[in-house]
C-alpha angles and dihedrals in degrees: 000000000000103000129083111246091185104117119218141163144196141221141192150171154131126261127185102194130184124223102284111019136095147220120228115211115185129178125192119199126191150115123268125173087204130037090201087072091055091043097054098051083038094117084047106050095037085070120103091225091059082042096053094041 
């Protein structure tokens, strides 16, 4: 083998936030065979209720 199977992932962005406020950041990570089943629950599992569940 000559390749690295470990799987990683990265993740940026820029947040302007006032006093007393926060920033949720959230990553999933799974196995699908096929994206379109991910795609059509989308609006379902990008919700911090179905995260935190």
């Amino acid at each position: 083998m000559t390749t690295n199977k470990v799987s990683c992932g990265f993740s940026g962005y820029t947040a302007r936030l006032a006093a007393g406020t926060a920033v949720n950041h959230c990553t999933i990570i799974g196995h699908v065979n096929d994206i379109h089943s991910i795609n059509e629950r989308i609006t379902e599992i990008a919700t911090m209720p179905y995260i935190e569940r």
